[in-house]
C-alpha positions in Angstrom: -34.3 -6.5 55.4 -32.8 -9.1 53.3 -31.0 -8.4 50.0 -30.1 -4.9 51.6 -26.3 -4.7 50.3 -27.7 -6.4 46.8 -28.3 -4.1 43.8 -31.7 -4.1 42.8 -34.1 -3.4 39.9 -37.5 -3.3 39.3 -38.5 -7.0 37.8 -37.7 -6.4 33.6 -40.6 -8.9 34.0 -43.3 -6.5 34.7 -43.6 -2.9 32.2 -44.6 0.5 33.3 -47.2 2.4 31.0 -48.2 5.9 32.1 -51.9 6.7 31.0 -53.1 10.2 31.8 -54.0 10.3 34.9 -52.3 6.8 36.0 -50.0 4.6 35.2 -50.6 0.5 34.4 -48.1 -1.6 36.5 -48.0 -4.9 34.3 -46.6 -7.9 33.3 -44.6 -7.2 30.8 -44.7 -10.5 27.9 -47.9 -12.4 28.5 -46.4 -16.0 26.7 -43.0 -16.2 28.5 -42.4 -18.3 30.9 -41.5 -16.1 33.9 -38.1 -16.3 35.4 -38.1 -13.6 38.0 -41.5 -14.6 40.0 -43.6 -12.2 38.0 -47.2 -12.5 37.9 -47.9 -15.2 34.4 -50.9 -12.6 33.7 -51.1 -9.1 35.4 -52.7 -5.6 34.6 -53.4 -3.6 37.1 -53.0 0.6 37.9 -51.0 2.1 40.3 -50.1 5.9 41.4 -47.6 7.9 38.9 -45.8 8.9 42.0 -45.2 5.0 42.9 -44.2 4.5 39.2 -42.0 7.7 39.5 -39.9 6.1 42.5 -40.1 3.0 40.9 -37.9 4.0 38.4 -35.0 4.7 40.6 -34.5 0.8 41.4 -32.2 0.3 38.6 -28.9 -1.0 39.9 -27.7 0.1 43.0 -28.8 -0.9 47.1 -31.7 -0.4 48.8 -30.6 2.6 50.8 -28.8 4.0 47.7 -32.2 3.8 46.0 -34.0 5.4 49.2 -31.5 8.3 49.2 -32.2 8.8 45.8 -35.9 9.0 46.3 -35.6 10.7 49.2 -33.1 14.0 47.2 -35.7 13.8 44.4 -39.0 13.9 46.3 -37.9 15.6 49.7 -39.8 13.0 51.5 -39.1 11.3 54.7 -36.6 8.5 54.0 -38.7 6.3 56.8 -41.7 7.0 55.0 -40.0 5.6 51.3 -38.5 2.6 53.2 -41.4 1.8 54.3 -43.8 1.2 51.5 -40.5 -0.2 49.3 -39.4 -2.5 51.7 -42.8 -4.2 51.4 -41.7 -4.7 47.1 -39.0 -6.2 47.5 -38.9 -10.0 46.7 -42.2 -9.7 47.7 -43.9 -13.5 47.9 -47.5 -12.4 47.6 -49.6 -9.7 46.8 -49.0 -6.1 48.9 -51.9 -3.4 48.9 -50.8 0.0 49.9 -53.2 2.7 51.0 -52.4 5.7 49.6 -54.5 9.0 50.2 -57.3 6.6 51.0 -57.0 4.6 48.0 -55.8 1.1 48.2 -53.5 -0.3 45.8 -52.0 -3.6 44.5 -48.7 -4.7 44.2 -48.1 -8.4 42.6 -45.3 -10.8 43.6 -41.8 -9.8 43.0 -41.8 -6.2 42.2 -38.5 -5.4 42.9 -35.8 -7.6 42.8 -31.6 -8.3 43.0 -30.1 -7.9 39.9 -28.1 -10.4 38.1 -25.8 -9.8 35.6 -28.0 -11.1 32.9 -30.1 -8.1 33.1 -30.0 -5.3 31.5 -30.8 -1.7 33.4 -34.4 -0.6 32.6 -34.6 3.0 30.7 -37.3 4.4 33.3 -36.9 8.4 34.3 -39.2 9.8 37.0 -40.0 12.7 34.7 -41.8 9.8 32.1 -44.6 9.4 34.7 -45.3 12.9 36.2 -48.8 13.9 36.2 -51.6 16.9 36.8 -54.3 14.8 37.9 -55.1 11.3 39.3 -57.8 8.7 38.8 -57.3 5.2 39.8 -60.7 3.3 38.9 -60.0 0.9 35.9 -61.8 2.1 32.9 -60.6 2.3 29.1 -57.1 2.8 28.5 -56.3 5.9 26.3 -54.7 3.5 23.7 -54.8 -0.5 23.4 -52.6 -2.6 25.2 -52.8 -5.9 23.5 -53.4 -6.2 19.6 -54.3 -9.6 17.4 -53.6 -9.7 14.0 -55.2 -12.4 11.6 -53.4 -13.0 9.0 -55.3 -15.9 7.2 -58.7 -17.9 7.7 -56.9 -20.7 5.7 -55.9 -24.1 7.9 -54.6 -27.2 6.7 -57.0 -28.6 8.8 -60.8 -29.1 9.7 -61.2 -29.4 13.2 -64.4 -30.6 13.8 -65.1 -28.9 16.8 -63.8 -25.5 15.0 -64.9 -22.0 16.4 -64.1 -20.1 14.0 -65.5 -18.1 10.8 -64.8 -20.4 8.0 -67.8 -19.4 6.0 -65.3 -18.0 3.2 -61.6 -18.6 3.0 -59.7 -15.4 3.9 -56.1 -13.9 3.1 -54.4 -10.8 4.3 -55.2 -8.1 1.8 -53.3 -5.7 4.2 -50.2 -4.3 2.5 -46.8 -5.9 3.8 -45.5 -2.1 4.1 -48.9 -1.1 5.6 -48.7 -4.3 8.0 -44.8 -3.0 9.0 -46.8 0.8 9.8 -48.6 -0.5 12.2 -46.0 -2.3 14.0 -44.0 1.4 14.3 -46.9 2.5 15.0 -47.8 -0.3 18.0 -44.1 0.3 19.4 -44.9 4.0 19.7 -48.2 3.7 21.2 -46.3 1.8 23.9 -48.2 -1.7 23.2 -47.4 -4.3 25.1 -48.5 -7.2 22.7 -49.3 -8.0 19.4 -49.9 -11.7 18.9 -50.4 -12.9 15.3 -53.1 -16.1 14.3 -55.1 -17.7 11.6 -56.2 -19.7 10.4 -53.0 -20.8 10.1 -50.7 -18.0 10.5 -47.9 -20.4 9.0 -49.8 -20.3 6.0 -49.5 -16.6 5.1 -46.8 -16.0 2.5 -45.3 -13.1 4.2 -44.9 -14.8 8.2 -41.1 -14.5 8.6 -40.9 -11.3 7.3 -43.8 -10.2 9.6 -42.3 -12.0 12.3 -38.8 -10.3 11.9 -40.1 -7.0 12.2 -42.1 -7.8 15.4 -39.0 -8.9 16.7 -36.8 -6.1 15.4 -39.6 -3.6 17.4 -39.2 -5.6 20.7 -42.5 -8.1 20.4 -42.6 -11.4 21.0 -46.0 -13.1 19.4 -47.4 -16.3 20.6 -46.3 -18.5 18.4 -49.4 -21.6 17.7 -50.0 -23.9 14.9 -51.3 -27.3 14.7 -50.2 -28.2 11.1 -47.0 -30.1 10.8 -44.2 -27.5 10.1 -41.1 -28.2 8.1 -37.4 -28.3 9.2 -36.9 -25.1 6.9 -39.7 -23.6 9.2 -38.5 -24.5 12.6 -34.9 -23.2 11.5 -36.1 -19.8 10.4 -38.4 -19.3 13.6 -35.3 -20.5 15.9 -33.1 -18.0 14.2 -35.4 -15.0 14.7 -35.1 -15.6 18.6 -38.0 -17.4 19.7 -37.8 -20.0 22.0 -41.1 -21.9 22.1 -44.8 -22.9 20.4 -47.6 -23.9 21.2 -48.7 -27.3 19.2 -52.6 -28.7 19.1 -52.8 -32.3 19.2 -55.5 -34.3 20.5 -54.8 -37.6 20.6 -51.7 -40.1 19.2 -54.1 -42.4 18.5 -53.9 -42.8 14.4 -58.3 -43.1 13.6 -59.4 -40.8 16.0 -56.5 -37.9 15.0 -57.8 -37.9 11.8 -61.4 -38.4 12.6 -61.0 -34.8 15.2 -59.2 -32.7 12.7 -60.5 -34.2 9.3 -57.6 -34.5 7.4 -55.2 -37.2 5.8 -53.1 -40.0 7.0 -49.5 -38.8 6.8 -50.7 -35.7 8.7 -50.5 -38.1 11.7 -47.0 -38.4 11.1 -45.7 -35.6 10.0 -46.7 -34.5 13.8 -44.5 -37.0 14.9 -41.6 -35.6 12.7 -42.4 -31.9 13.4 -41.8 -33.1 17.2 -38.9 -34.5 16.6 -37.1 -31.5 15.1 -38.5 -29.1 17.4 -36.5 -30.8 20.1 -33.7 -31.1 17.7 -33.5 -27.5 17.4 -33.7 -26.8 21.0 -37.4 -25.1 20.6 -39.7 -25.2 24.0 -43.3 -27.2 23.4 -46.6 -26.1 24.5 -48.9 -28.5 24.1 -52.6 -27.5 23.5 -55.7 -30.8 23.6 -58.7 -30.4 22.9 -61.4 -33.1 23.9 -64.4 -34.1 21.3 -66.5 -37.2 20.8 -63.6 -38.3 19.1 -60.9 -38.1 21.4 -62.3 -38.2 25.0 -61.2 -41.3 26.4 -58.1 -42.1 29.1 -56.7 -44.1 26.5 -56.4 -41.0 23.8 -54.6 -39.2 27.0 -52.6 -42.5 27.5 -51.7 -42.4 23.6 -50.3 -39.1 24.2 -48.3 -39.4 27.6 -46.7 -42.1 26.2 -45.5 -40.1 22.7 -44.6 -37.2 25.0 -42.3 -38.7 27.7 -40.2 -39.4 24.6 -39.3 -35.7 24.9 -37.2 -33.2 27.2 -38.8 -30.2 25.2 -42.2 -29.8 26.1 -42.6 -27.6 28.9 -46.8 -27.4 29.4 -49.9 -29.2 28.7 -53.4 -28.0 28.6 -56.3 -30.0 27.9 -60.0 -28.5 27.3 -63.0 -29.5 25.4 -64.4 -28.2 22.1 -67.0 -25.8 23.4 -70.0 -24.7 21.2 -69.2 -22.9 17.7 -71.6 -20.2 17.0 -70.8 -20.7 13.5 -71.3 -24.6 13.8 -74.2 -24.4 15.2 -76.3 -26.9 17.7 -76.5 -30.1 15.4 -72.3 -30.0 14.7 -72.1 -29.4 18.8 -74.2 -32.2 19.5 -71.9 -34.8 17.3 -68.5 -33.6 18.9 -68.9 -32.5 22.4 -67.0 -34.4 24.9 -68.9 -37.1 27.0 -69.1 -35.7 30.8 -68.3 -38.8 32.2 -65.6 -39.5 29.9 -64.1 -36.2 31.0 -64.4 -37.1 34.4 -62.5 -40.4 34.4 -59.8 -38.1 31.9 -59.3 -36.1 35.1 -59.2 -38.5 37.5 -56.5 -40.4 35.0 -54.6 -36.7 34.9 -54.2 -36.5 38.9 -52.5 -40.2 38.4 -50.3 -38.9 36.0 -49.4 -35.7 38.0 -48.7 -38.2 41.3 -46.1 -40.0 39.0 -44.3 -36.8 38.3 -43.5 -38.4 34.9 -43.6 -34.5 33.4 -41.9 -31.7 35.2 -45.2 -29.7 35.1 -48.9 -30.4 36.5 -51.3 -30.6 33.8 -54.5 -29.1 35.0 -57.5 -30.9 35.2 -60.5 -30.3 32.6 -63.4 -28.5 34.0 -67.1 -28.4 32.1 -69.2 -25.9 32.1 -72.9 -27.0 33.4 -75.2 -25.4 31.9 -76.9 -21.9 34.1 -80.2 -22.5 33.1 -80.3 -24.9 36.0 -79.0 -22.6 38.4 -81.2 -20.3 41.2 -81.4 -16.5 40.8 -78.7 -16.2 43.3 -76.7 -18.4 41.7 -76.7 -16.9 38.5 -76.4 -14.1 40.4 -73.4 -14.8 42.2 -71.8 -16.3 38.8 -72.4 -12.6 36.8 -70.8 -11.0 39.8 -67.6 -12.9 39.1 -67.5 -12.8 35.5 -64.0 -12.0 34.2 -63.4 -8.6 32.3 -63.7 -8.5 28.6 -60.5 -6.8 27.1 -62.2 -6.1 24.4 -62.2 -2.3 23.0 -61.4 -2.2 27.4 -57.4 -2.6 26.3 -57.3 -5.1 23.5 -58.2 -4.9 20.1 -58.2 -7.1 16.8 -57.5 -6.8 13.7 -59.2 -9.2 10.6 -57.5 -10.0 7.4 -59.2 -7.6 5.1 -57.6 -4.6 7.8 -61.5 -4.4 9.6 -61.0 -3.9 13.5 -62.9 -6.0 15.9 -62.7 -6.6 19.8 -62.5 -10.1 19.9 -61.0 -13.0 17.7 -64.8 -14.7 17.9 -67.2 -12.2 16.6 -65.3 -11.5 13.4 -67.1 -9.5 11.0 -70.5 -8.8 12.6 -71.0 -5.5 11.5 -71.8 -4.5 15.6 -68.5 -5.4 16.7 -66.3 -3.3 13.9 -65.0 -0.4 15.3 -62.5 0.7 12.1 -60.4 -0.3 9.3 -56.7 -0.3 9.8 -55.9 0.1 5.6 -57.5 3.7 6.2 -57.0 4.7 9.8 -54.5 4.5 12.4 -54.5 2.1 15.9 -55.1 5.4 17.6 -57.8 6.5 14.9 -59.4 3.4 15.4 -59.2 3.2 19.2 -60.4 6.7 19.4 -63.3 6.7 16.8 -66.8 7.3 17.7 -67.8 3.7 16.8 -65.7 2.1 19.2 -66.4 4.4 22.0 -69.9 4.5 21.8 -70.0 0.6 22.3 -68.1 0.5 25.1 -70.3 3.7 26.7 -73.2 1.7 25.5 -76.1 3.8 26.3 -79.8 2.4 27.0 -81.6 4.1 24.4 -79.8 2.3 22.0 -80.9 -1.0 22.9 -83.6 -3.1 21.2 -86.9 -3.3 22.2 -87.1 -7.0 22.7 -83.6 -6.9 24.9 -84.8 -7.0 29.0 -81.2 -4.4 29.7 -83.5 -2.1 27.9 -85.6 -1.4 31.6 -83.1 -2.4 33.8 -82.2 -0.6 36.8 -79.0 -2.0 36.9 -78.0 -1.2 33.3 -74.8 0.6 34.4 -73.8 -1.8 36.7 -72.7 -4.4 33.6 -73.0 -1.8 30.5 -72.2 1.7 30.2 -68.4 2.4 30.8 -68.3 -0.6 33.4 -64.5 -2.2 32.8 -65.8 -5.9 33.2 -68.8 -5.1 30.5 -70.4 -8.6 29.0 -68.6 -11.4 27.2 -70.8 -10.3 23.7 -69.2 -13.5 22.1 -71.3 -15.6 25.2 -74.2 -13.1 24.3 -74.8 -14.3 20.8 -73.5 -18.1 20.9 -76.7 -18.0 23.8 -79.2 -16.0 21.9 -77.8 -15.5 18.3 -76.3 -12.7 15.9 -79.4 -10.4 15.9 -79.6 -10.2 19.8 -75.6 -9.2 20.7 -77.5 -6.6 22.4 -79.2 -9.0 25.0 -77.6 -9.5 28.7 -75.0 -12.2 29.3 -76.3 -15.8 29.9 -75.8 -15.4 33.3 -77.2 -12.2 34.3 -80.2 -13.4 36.8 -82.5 -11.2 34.5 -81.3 -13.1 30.9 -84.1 -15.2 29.6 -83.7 -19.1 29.4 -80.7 -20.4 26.7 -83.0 -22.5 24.4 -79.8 -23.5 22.5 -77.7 -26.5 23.3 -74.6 -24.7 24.3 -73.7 -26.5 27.2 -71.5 -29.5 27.4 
């Protein structure tokens, strides 16, 4: 085996969480760049006696590590070698079957150790366990928090998704903010990412920032107004090392026409740029396509501005996708042309053939629209939905300190499972309204709704880890059906809404 005489450590890439009865093997900061090989975006469960041995790669060989194991545990050192062996610099995913169970290992579990890192703090007795379960179902306490800080923006995207009915500030005390924090680090979170609005815009951001750092999180950092040297300086000195900037186009008329806002916005854009690579900060740049910015030459006007600098390490481009709080008429006037997006894409692959960035942007995909497809179809799309994180391992916290499960739904009184200024994370992750939506029963479904007859109710509802995407639910059918199927369930009646791009 190669790497045998190299000391070696379990990836500081990837994090170890026991839960109960099993223990989450994942990645460990979701907005890193990974240098070690790990997985960009992995959760996933795996035995508390794998975790247990786990913890013994921390430094020295391979057979060190086995003997180790082996004194510990009393097993066969053949036996250890064997399903370790498999972890180490691992190039793909490795499933194990263990008492009948399989389970999944991602790339690079264990690794050599260089003398940048630091050894991990992991003790077999931190995972040990009575009982086992290894189906995926709600995690005991969240994983990944959101806190908005501020509805506010300094601009007026017109392709906007958000809530911006009423202007919103953070009411939540700054000492009550720094509670939960403590409180997050002792819960074991692995995230809290902090957004507007602008989150630039509340008052309190460095301090806030400073104490996230001080705790051992690392928000995603994402603006798209143009921030001031002062800014830049104070976020470079608290340790982070990159941002994600919106812009859609360099193109002066159609910048402002997308985000509605005056001329020297366009640039002061081009002077926040400028200073982010003067202060050494890594770029993520974030496009979004709308009627007013969906031509090849708007993606020309941008690869041009961009080449000029060394800093910018990704680019993503998407479309403005329908707002529920916009509504049809506002979609209508901004959604992206289809054909304009397809010769966008075509223009991307030319771009990625001329290497002129040291990254591939990826190409823009549309959604068509399901009512369209067959009953298998549909079918087959429902069956491969994602998981919703939501109130599954992820929660969100508004401005006013109301708790949601996703950044879209906001304040709609079916999605607000607590209230942070008067309970706990744990409170709030353990109260009666949040579990009771997630174990969604049938009886407590409307009338009107076709999952209140279906035979296959528990299949998407009940306790099922993937659940709905409610957000989808309501953009398709409105705020006073969230409890109708998802869009794509072959039982969901036809979307009469233009929803679609």
């Amino acid at each position: 085996m190669k790497n045998n005489n190299k000391p070696l450590i379990l990836n500081p890439e990837y994090k170890l969480r026991h839960d109960d009865d099993k223990v989450l093997l994942i990645v460990k900061d979701l907005n890193e760049v990974k240098k070690y090989g790990a997985e960009e975006e992995y959760t996933g469960l795996i035995h508390p006696i794998h975790a247990m041995m786990l913890s013994f790669f921390n430094g020295k060989t391979f057979d060190e590590t086995i003997t180790e194991i082996h004194n510990y545990f009393g097993i066969e050192k053949n036996i250890i070698k064997k399903t370790f062996e498999k972890l180490v610099c691992n190039d793909e995913f490795i499933k194990i079957d263990f008492s009948n169970t399989l389970i999944y290992f991602p790339r690079n579990v264990i690794i050599p150790m260089t003398e940048e890192m630091t050894k991990h703090d992991y003790e077999p007795e931190m995972f040990k366990y009575n009982k086992v379960n290894l189906k995926f179902r709600r995690l005991n306490a969240p994983l990944d928090l959101t806190i908005n800080f501020t509805s506010r923006c300094m601009t007026d995207c017109i392709y906007c998704y958000a809530d911006r009915r009423e202007k919103v500030d953070c009411t939540i005390p700054l000492e009550r903010i720094y509670e939960l924090i403590d409180e997050a680090k002792e819960l074991d979170l692995r995230s809290i990412d902090v957004i507007g609005g602008e989150f630039f815009l509340y008052k309190h951001w460095h301090e806030v920032l400073a104490k996230l750092r001080q705790n051992g999180f690392t928000p995603y950092l994402t603006t798209k107004i143009a921030i001031k040297e002062d800014v830049i300086k104070k976020t470079k000195n608290l340790g982070f090392t990159s941002i994600q900037i919106s812009l859609d186009t360099m193109r002066k008329e159609n910048l402002l026409k997308s985000v509605q806002i005056k001329e020297k916005y366009f640039y002061n854009m081009q002077n926040t740029f400028e200073l982010l690579e003067k202060y050494d900060l890594k770029v993520q740049i974030n496009t979004i396509l709308s009627s007013a910015t969906d031509s090849v030459d708007d993606i020309k006007s941008l690869e041009k501005f961009f080449s000029k600098f060394k800093n910018i390490i990704t680019w993503r481009i998407n479309y403005g996708e329908y707002s529920m709080y916009l509504g049809e008429e506002a979609f209508r006037n901004y959604k992206a042309s289809k054909v304009n997006v397809s010769k966008i894409n075509k223009y991307i692959k030319k771009i990625n053939s001329k290497n002129i960035f040291e990254f591939k942007i990826e190409e823009v995909g549309i959604e068509g629209n399901v009512n369209y497809l067959s009953v298998k179809e549909k079918k087959d799309s429902f069956e491969k939905r994602a998981t919703c994180t939501g109130n599954l391992y992820a929660m969100y916290i508004l401005p006013d300190g109301k708790v949601t499960i996703c950044e879209e739904l906001y304040w709609n009184e079916h999605f607000i499972i607590g209230d942070v200024t008067k309970q706990s994370i744990k409170e709030v992750w353990d109260s009666e309204k949040a579990r009771d939506l997630f174990f969604l029963t049938q009886d407590r479904i409307s009338e009107d709704s076709v999952c209140k007859t279906s035979e296959s109710f528990d299949e998407c509802r009940g306790g099922n880890p993937k659940q709905i995407c409610w957000r989808d639910t309501i953009k398709a059918y409105g705020h006073n059906k969230w409890d109708y199927p998802d869009y794509r369930c072959p039982l969901a009646p036809t979307v009469e809404k233009e929803i679609f791009a």
